[in-house]
C-alpha positions in Angstrom: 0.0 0.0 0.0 2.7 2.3 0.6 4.4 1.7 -2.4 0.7 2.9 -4.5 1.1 5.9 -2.2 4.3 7.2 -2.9 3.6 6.7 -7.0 0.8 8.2 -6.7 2.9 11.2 -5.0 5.1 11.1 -8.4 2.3 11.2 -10.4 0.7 13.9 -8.7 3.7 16.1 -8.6 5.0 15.3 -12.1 1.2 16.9 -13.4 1.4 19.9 -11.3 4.9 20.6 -12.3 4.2 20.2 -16.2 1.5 21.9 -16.0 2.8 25.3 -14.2 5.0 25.3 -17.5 1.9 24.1 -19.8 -0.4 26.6 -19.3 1.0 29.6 -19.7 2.2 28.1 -23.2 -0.9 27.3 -24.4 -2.3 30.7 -23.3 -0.1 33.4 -24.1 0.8 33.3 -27.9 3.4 35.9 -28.9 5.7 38.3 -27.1 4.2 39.9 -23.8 3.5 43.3 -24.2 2.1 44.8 -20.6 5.5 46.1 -19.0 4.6 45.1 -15.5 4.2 41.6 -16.6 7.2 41.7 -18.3 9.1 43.2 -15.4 8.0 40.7 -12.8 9.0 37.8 -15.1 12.1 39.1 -15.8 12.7 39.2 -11.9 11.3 35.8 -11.2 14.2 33.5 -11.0 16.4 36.0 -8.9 13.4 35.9 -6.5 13.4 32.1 -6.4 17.2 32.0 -6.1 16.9 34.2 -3.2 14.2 32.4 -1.4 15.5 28.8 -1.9 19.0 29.9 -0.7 18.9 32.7 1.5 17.2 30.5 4.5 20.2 28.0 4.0 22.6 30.4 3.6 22.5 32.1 7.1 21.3 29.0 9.1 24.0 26.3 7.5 26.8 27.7 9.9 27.2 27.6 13.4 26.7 31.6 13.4 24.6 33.4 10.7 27.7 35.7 10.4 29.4 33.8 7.3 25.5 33.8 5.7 25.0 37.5 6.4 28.5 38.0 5.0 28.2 36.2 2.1 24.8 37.8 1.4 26.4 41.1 1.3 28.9 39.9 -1.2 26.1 38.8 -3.3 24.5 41.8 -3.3 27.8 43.5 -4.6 27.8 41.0 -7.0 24.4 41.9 -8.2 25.0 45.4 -7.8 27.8 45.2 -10.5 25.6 43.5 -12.5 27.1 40.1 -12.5 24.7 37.4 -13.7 22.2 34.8 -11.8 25.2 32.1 -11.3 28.4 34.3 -10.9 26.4 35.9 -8.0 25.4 32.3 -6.6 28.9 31.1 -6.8 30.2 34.0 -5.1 28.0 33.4 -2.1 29.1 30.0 -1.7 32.0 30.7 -2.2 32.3 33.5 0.5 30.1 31.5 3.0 32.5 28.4 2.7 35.9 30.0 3.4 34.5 32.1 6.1 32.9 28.9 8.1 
């Protein structure tokens, strides 16, 4: 019985994920054209980046220091206008050597 669960579980998850990426394909044909829409997509993945790691970041050491540290440096990063993975690498980066 468990087994049936936890495929079920798969299943489940494999249809919500496809279709988050479904949908909007089959509904918006062409380019986007409302600049708010556009803006918010455009931020999207650094928003996600931030709220999957940021957490992590600060609480994976024994102080948040190295985390708080290496935040900073990513905002520098970003401030400079380095891209979604030089900024990821240089948090990890940072937060490793200062642990």
């Amino acid at each position: 019985m468990e087994q049936h669960s936890t495929i079920i579980y798969i299943l489940l998850a494999i249809v919500v994920t496809n279709l988050i990426r479904v949908i909007p394909m089959a509904f918006i044909k062409g380019q986007i054209q409302n600049r708010f829409v556009r803006s918010f997509l455009y931020y999207v993945p650094y928003v996600t980046l931030a709220v999957m790691t940021f957490p992590d970041m600060v609480l994976a050491a024994p102080t948040p220091w190295p985390g708080v540290v290496a935040l900073l440096a990513g905002i520098t990063a970003a401030w400079f206008r380095l891209g979604l993975f030089p900024v990821a690498a240089i948090c990890c980066v940072v937060a490793y050597l200062l642990i």
